[in-house]
VOVO-910774 format. One record per residue (C-alpha): residue in one letter; chain; x negated, y, z negated. Coordinates in pm, whole numbers. Example, Ala and Ser with C-alpha at 12.3 -4.5 7.8 and 13.67 -1.06 7.14 Angstrom:
BEGIN
R   residuo   cadena        X        Y        Z
R         A        A    -1230     -450     -780
R         S        A    -1367     -106     -714
END
This chain:
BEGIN
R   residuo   cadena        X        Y        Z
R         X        A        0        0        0
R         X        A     -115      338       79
R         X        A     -178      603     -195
R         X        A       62      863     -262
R         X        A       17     1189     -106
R         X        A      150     1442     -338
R         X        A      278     1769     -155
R         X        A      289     2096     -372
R         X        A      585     2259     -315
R         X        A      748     2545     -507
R         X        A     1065     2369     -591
R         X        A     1292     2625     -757
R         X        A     1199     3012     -668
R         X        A     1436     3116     -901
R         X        A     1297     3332    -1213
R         X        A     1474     3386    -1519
R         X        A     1596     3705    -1392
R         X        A     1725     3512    -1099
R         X        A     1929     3265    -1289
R         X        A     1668     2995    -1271
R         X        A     1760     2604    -1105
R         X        A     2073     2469    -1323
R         X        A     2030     2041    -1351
R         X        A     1662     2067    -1232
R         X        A     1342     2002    -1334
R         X        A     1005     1940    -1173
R         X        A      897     1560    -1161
R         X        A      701     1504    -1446
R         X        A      466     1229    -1272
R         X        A      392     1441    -1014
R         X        A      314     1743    -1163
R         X        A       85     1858    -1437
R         X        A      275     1946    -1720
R         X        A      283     1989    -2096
R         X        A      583     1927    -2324
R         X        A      557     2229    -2564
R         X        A      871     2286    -2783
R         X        A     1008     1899    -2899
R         X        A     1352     1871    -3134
R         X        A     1364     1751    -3442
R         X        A      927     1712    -3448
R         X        A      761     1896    -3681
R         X        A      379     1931    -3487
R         X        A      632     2110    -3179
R         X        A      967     2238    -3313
R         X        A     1211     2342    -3077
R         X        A     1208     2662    -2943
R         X        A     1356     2952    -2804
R         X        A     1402     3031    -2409
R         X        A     1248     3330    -2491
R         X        A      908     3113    -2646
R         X        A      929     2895    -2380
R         X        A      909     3174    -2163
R         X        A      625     3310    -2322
R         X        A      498     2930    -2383
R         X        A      460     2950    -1987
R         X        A      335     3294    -1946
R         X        A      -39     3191    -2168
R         X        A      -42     2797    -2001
R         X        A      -19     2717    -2403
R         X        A     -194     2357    -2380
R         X        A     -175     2341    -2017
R         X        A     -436     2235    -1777
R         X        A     -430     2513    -1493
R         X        A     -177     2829    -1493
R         X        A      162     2793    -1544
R         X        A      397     2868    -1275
R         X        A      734     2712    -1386
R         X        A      941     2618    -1687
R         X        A     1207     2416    -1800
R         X        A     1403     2458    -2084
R         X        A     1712     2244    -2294
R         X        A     1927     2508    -2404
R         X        A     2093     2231    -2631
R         X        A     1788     2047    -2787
R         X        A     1530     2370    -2794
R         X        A     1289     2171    -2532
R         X        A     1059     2316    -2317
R         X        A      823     2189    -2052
R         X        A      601     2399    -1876
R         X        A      428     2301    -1539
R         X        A      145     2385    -1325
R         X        A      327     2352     -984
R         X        A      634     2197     -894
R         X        A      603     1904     -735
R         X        A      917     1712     -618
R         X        A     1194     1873     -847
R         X        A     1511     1625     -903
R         X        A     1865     1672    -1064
R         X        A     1842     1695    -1474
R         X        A     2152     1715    -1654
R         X        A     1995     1892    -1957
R         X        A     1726     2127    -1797
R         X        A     1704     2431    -1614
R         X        A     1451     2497    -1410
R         X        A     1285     2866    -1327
R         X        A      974     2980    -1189
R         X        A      738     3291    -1315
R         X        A      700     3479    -1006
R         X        A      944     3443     -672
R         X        A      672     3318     -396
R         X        A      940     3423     -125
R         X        A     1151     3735      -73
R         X        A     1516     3635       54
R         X        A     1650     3993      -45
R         X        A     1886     4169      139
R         X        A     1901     4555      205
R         X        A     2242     4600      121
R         X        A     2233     4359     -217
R         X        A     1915     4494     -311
R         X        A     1799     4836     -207
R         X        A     1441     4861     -268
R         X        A     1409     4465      -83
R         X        A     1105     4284     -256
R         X        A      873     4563     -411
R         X        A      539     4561     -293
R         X        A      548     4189     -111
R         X        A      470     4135      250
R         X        A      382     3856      502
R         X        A       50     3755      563
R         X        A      -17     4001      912
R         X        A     -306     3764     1056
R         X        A     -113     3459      995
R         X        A      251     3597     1157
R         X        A      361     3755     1461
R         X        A      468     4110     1382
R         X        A      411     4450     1514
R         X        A      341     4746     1413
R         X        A      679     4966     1494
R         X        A      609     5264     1259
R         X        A      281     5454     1122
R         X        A      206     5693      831
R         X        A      -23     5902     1094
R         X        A      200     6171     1087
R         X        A      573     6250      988
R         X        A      674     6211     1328
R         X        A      586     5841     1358
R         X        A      687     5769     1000
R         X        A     1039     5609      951
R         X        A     1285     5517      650
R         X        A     1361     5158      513
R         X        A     1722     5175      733
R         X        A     1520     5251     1031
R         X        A     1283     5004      993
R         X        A     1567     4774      957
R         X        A     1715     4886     1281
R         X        A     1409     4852     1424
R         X        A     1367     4508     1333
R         X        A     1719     4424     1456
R         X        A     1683     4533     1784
R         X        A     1314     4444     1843
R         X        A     1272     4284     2219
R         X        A      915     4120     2216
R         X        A     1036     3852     1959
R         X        A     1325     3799     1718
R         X        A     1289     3953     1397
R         X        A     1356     3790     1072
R         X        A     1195     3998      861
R         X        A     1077     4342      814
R         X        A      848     4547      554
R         X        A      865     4900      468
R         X        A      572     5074      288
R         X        A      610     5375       57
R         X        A      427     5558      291
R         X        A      660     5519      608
R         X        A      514     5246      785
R         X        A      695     4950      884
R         X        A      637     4631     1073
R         X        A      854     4358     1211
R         X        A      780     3968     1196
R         X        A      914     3682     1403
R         X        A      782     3465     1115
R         X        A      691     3488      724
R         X        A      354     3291      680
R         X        A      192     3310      341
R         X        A      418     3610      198
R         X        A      219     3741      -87
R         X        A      145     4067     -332
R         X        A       70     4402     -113
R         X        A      -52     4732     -268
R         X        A      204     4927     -124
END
């Protein structure tokens, strides 16, 4: 039989903020974890959501950083995990990430979009449709929007809007990550 190939995969984007992953938790086999906050065991009492938050936050006891948590709102218990790997259906867990790897925002739900985020520009096809040169080249968030809706090189899914007026378009989102403006 062939070994295992174990795929890291985010699982549940969802931070607490978000509402985390109701009846889901990160496959404990699979993916490095530590059980922090037990019930009814005196060396790891049960805990907050709050602790096991925070539990998360320092990798308390964890080998590598801590990216997701799952917490029994019932029994006080709290795993934390570096990774995600293969996330299944819990009844008494829910599952939520630190950080949201992937902006699904909408203008209209959420006005300022994904703060600071933007796809990887050597990796995806974009262009370029606005520049901070001068005001006359500079455009809004709605008309970068527009702009990205009726692109005609490629189809847009995505757009990203800088503070300082610039926008560009992308036909694809590869390796979305933190941006400085």
């Amino acid at each position: 039989k062939c070994p295992e190939k174990l795929v890291a995969a985010v699982g549940c984007e969802k931070t607490k903020a978000d509402g985390g992953c109701p009846f889901k938790r990160c496959n404990k086999v699979k993916t490095n974890h530590t059980k922090i906050c037990v019930l009814d065991n005196k060396e790891s009492p049960s805990c907050t959501e709050a602790a096991c938050q925070a539990h998360c936050a320092s990798s308390t006891k964890l080998d590598g950083t801590c990216t997701h948590w799952s917490y029994d709102v019932v029994e006080g218990e709290c795993y934390i995990f570096a990774g995600c790997n293969d996330i299944k259906f819990d009844a008494d867990y829910v599952q939520y990430a630190m950080k949201d790897y992937t902006c699904e925002k909408t203008l209209e739900a959420f006005p300022k979009g994904c703060e600071k985020r933007r796809c990887n520009k050597s990796k995806s096809t974009n262009a370029k449709v606005c520049t901070d040169k001068n005001s006359t080249t500079t455009c809004s968030v709605s008309e970068c929007k527009a702009k990205c809706s009726t692109h005609s090189d490629f189809a847009c899914t995505s757009y990203a809007h800088s503070t300082t007026g610039e926008c560009y378009v992308f036909k694809d989102c590869i390796d979305e990550a933190d941006e400085s403006d």
